[in-house]
N, C-alpha and C positions, 0 to 999 in steps of 0.2 A: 404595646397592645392595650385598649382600654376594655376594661369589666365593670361589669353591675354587680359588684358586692351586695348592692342594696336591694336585691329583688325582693328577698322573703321580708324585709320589712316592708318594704311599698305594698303587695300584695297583704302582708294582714293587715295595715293601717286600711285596706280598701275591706275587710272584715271576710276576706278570702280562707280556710282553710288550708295550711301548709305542710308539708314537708319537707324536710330537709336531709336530700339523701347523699350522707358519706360526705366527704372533701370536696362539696360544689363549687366552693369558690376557686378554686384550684385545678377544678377536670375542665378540658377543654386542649383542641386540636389547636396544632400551630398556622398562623396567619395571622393577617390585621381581622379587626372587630371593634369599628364605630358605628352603633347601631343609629340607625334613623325612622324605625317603624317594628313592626310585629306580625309576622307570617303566621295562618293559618295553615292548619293538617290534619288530617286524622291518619292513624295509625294502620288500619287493615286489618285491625285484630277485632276480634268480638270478643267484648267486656261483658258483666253481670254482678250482679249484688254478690255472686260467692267469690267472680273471679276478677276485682273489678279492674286492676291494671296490669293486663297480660303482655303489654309491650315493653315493661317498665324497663326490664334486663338489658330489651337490646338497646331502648336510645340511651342508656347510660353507656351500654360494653360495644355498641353497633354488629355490623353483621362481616359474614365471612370475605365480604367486597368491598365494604365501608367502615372506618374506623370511626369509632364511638368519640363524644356524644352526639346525639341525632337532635339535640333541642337543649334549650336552655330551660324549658320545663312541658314534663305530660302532666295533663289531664284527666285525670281516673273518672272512671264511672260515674262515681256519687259529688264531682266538681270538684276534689281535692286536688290542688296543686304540689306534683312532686318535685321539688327544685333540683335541678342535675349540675347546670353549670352555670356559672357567671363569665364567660368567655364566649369566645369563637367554637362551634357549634356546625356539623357535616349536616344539615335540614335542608338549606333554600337552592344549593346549586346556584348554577348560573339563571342570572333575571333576563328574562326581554324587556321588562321594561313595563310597569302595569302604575297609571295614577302617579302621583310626585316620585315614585321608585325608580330610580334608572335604570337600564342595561346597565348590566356589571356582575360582582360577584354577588350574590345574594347571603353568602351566608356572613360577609363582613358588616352587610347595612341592616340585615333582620336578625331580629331577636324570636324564637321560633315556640308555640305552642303546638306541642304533639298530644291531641284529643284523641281520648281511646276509644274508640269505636269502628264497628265493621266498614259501613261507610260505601257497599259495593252493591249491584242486582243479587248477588249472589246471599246472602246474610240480611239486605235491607235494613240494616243496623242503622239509627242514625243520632243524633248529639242526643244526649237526656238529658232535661232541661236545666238541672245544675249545670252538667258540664256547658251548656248555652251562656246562662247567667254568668257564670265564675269565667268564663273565657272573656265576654266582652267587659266584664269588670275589671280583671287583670290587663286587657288589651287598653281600657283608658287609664288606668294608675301608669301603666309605660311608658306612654303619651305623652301624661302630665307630665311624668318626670323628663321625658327625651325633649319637651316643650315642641311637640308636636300635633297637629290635630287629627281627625279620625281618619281623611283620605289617607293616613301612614298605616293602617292597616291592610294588609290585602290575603288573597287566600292563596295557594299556592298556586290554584292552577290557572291563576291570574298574572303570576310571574314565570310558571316554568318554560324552559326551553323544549322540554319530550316531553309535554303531552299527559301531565301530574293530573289528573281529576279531583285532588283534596282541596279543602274538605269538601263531601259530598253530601247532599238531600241539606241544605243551608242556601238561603241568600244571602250570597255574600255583603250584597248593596242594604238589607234590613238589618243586618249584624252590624254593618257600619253608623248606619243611623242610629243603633242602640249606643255605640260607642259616644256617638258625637252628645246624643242628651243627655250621655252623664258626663262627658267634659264643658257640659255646656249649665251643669249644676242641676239636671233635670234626675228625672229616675228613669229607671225601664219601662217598656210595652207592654203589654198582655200579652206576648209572646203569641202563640196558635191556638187554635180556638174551631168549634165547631158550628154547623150551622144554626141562624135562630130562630127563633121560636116566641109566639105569643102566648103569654099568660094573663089573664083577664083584663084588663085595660094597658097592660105594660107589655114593652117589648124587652126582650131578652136576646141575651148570647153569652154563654158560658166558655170561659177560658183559663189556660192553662196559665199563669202569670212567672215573669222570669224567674221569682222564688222558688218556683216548684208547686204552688200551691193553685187551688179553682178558685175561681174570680167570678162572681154570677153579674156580670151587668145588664141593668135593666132601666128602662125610661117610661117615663106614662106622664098624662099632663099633669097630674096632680103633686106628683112627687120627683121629678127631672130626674137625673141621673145617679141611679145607685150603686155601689161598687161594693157589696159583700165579700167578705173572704170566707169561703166553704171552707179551708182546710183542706185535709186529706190527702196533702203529699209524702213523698214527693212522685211529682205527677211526670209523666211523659206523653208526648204524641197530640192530639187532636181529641177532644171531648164530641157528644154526639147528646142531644138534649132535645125532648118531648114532653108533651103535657098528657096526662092520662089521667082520670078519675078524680078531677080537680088536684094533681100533684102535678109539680114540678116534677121531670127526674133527666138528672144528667150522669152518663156514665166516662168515665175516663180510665187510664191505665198508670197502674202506677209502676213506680221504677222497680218494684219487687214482682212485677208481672203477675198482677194481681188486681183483678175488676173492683173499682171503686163507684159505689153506686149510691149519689144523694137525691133523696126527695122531700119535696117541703112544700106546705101548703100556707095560705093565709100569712100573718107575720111570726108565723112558728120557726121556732130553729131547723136548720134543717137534719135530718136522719142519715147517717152511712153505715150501709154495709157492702161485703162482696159478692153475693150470690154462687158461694164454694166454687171459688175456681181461685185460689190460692197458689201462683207460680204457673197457672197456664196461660196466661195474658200474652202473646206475644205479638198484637196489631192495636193499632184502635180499633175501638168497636164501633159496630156500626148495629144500626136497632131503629124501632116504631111502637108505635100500641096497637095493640090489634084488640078487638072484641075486650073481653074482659082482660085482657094478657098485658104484660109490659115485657117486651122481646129484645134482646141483644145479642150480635154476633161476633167472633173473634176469632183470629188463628190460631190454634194450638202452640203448644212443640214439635211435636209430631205433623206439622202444615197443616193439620184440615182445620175444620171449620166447625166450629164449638156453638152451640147453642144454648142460650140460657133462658128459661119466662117466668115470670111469675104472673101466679092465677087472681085474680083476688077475692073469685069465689073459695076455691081451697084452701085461700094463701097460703101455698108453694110455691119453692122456686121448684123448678122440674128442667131437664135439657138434656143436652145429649150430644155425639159429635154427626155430623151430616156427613152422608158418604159421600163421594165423588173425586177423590183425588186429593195431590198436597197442593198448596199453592202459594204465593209469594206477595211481603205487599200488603195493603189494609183492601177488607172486602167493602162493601157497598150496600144495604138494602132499602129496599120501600115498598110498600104495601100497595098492589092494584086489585080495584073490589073485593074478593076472598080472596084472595092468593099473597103469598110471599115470596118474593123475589130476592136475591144475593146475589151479585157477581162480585167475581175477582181476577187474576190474573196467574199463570202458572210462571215458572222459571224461563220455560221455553215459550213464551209469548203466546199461550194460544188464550181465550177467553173459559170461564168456567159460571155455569149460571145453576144454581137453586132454585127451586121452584118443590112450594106445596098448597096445596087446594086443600077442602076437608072432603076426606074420604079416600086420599092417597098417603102413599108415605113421600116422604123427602127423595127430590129426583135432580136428577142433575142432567144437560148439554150443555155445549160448546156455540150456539146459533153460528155451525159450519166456521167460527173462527177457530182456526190454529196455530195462527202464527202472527207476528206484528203489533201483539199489545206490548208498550213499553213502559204504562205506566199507571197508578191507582184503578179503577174502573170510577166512573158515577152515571147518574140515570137517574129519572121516575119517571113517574106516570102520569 
């Protein structure tokens, strides 16, 4: 039977965070194991900054139907690599067959990453952008070492026989492509990124970059292509970026579920703060500028729909949570003439819409939809 002894060195030579849990070189189920690539997963479990590897137990000890180990390394929260085994490994089941992978056994040819996250409709959990970065950095240190190239990655549910959905809310074919530009001597993407936006003669679009950190890129004739690094990680999800009162402002979510909020004008550094909502972040935001106001919305903990503005006649932040229900999922808004608009989507597929004028309070329907949305909402006007 062959083993990768070498995993925890490969992976820090790659400047990965490790650990190394208990006798890894030695845990590991009986069977052959000559690995030819690297299986994606996630776990099912919902992680967080307090609790960040909740699955860690079972892919070391497995479960009451499956003997342990489930992976030759999980992926915690914050992209730390737990090393489990350097063997053979209960993860991949039987393959159908996905890219250079044959039908066959899967857990003999794949080397398995278990990424802790929820990963389902039900949580909307999905990779935080460590565990993004540090899985496809590990997946090409594998590579290099197995002397294989990135189509030797695949995700499970590209291989399964019944019907695996891991990982989930991932491209698998863009995770590949990250793979291949760092075996190819390149670096990472800008990872995800929000819609853009004009700033005085430059065009803009702020992004979350595979460090974790914001990336403000911007083009204009004068000056071509600029790549700032705002800071302020480590970031997750989808940034959302407007210009108001001659400022720049982009908000994003950071992995402590906590609103990160920079604005910056002229060639000034830019400002961040969070506008008190310290561990309520759990969507991207989504926002506009209204009147004198800079607006942004998000799901709570509790699913509803959090509001935050600041004035900049008072300058205060002011907000509050909007009634109407819990809901699932990142919401949506944009401003048509006076009004504010928000939709989002429930658990049970029906549509949820916001709406305030001045002179009402915050109101909420459904436009008669109740069932059949499966996915983000978007819109304007």
């Amino acid at each position: 039977m062959a083993t990768i002894p070498w995993l925890a060195d490969v992976l820090r030579a790659e400047g990965i965070p490790v650990v190394e849990e208990g006798d890894w070189r030695n845990r590991m189920v009986s069977g052959s194991f000559n690995p030819i690539g690297v299986l994606w997963h996630h776990t099912a479990a919902f992680s967080s900054p307090s609790n960040p590897h909740p699955a860690l137990n079972t892919c070391i000890y497995g479960r009451p139907d499956l003997q342990g180990p489930l992976c030759q390394a999980l992926v915690d929260y914050n992209g730390v690599f737990h090393i489990i085994s350097a063997g053979r490994c209960n993860h991949a089941g039987a393959s159908r067959g996905s890219g250079p992978i044959p039908a066959g056994d899967g857990n003999t040819m794949l080397v398995g990453w278990e990424i802790d996250y929820g990963g389902d409709q039900a949580t909307d959990q999905r990779m935080t952008a460590a565990q993004y970065s540090n899985s496809v950095r590990a997946t090409a240190a594998v590579l290099r070492r197995l002397g294989r190239d990135a189509s030797y990655a695949r995700g499970h549910r590209e291989t399964s026989t019944t019907g695996k959905i891991d990982p989930s809310f991932v491209d698998l074919d863009a995770m590949r492509a990250d793979v291949a530009r760092l075996l190819a001597g390149g670096g990472l993407g800008t990872g995800v990124a929000g819609p853009a936006y004009v700033y005085g003669d430059q065009q803009h679009f702020a992004a979350i970059n595979t460090g974790g950190t914001l990336i403000n890129l911007s083009w204009s004739p004068s000056t071509g292509i600029l790549r700032p690094d705002w800071g302020g990680g480590p970031l997750v999800g989808k940034t959302v970026g407007y210009v108001h009162d001659g400022l720049q402002h982009v908000f994003a979510r950071g992995t402590d579920n906590t609103l990160r909020h920079w604005f910056q004008s002229g060639t000034a550094a830019p400002g961040l703060d969070s506008w008190n909502t310290a561990g309520l972040v759990l969507s991207n935001p989504t926002g506009f500028a209204y009147g004198n106001q800079q607006h942004v919305f998000f799901r709570n903990p509790a699913g509803n729909l959090e509001h935050r503005f600041y004035d900049t006649v008072s300058r205060q932040v002011a907000g509050g949570v909007w009634p109407g229900g819990t809901f699932v999922g990142n919401p949506y808004a944009f401003v048509h003439k006076d009004q504010q608009h928000i939709f989002a989507r429930t658990a049970s597929g029906a549509l949820i819409h916001w709406y305030w004028w001045p002179g009402i309070n915050p109101s909420v329907d459904n436009w008669g939809i109740t069932s059949g949305v499966a996915s983000d909402p978007t819109g304007f006007s």
